[in-house]
C-alpha positions in Angstrom: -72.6 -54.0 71.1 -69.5 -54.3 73.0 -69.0 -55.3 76.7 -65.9 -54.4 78.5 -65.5 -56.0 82.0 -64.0 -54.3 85.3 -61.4 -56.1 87.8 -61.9 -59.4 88.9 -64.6 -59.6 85.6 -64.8 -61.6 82.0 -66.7 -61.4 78.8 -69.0 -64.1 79.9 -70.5 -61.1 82.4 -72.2 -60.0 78.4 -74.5 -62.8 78.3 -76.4 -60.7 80.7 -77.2 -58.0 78.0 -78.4 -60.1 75.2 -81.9 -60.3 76.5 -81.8 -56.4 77.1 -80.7 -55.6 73.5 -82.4 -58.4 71.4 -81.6 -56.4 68.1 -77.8 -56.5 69.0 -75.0 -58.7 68.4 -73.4 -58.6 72.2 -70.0 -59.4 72.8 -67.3 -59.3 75.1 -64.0 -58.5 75.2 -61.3 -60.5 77.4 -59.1 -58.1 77.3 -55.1 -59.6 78.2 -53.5 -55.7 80.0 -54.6 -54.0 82.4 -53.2 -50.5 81.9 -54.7 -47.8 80.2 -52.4 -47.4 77.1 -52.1 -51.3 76.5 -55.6 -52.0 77.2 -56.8 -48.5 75.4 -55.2 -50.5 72.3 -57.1 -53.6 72.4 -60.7 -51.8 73.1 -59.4 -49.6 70.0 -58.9 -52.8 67.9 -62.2 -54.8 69.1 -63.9 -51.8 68.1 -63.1 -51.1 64.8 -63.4 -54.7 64.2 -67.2 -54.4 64.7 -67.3 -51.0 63.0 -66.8 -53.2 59.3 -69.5 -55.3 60.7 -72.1 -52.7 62.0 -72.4 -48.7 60.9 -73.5 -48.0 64.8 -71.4 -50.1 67.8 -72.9 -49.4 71.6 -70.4 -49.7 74.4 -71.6 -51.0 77.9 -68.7 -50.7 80.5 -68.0 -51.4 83.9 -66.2 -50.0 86.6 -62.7 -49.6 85.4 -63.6 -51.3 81.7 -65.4 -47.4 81.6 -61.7 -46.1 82.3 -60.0 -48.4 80.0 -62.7 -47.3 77.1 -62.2 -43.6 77.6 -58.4 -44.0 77.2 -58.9 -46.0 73.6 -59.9 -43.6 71.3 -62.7 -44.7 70.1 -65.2 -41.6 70.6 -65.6 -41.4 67.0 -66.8 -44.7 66.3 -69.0 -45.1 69.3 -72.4 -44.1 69.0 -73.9 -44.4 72.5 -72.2 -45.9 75.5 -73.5 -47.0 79.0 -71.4 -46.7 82.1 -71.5 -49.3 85.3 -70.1 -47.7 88.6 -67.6 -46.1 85.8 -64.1 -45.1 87.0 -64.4 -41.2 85.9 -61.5 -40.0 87.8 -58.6 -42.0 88.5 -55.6 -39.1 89.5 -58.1 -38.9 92.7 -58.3 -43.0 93.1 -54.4 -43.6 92.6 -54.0 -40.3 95.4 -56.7 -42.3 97.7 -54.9 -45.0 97.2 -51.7 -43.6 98.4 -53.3 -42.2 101.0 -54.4 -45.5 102.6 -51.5 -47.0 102.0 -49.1 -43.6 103.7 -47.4 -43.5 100.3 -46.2 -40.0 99.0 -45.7 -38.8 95.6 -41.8 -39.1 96.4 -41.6 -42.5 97.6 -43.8 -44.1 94.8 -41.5 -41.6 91.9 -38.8 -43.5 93.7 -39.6 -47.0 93.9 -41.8 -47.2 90.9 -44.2 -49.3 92.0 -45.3 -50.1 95.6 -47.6 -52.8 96.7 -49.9 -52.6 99.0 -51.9 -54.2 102.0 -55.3 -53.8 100.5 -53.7 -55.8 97.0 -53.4 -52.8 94.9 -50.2 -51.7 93.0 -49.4 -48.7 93.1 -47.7 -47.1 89.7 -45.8 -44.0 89.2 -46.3 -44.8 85.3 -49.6 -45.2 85.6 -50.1 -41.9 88.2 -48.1 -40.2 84.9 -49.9 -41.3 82.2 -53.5 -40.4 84.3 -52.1 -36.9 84.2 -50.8 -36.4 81.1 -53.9 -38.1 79.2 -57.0 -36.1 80.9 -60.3 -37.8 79.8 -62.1 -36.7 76.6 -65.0 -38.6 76.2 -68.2 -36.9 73.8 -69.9 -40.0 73.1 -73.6 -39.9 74.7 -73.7 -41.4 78.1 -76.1 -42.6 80.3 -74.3 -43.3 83.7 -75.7 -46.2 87.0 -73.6 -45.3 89.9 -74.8 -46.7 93.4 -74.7 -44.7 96.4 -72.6 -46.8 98.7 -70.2 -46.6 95.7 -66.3 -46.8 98.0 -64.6 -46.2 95.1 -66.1 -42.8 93.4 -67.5 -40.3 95.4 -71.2 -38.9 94.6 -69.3 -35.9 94.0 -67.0 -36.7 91.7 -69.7 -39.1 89.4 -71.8 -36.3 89.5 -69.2 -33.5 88.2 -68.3 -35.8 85.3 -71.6 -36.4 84.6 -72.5 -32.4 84.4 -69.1 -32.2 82.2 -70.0 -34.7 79.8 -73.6 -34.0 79.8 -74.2 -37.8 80.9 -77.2 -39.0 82.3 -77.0 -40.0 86.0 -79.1 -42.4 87.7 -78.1 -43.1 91.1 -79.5 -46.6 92.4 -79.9 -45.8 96.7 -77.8 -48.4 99.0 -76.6 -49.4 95.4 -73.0 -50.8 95.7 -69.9 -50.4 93.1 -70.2 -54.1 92.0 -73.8 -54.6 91.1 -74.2 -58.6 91.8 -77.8 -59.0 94.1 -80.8 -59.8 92.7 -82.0 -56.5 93.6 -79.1 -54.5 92.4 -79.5 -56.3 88.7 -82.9 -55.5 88.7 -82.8 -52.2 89.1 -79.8 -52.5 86.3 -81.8 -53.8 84.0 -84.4 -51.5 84.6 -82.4 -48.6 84.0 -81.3 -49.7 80.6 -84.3 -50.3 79.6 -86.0 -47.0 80.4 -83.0 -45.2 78.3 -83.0 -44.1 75.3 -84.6 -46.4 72.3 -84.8 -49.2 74.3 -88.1 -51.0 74.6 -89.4 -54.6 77.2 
């Protein structure tokens, strides 16, 4: 099993999961980038690595990790993948963005890249590339999204979802970063009522 972080995360966040999948090797990847097509790569890599070791690698991902695994190629190879608050449509965050930060599609093709208050980057390379690579992602899903989620709206989780004939399970008052005792209970509840996985 492979763990892929979000922002601000680390590999160490897959210690969490080897009580939940005690027939698993868990591990985690540190990735180094922090773009799509350079971080894309290094998922790619980690995951054929495992693929000599083990005929059937499961992927849990979080939050932009889910993004970063969707962009790497690896729907072939993966044979069941869980997805934590995952970033399913990032054309619409990058034009949020912008939008809170009053930048138009002129000024950021102009400058490049614009920082902004709320300490995102802004990328016109990055709103290309999200364009030109449109997600395809057939791996079975199973998909924990909380409902105070400010990053993905219940709309747009839910049309992925229906697209990619994901599970859903939406945690109520759940937030994007699942950190509270409560929040992580209900997390580990959820994987384990999925699909082959026993207490």
């Amino acid at each position: 099993m492979l763990y892929i972080h979000g922002k601000g995360g680390s590999a160490l966040e897959s210690e969490h999961y080897k009580s939940l999948f005690p027939d698993c090797e868990v591990i985690g990847l540190d990735y180094q980038t922090f773009n799509p097509w350079d971080t894309g790569q290094e998922i790619h890599a980690a995951v054929e690595e495992l693929q000599h070791k083990s005929e059937n690698v499961i992927l849990i991902a979080n939050s932009i990790g889910a993004f970063f695994s969707m962009n790497a190629g690896i729907e072939d190879i993966i044979k069941k993948a869980y997805f934590i608050s995952p970033m399913v449509d990032m054309e619409k965050l990058i034009m949020d963005m912008m939008r809170w930060a009053n930048v138009t599609e002129q000024e950021l093709k102009s400058k490049g890249t614009i920082h902004t208050d709320f300490g995102e980057d802004l990328s016109w390379e990055y709103l290309c590339y999200v364009r030109s690579h449109p997600i395809e992602w057939k791996v079975p899903t199973h998909i924990l999204y909380g409902s105070k989620d400010h990053l993905m709206s219940i709309e747009t989780i839910t049309d992925f979802a229906n697209k990619h004939n994901a599970t859903l399970t939406i945690m109520k008052d759940g937030e994007h970063w699942f950190h509270t005792d409560e929040q992580m209970m209900f997390l580990d509840n959820w994987i384990k009522t999925q699909d082959n996985i026993k207490e």
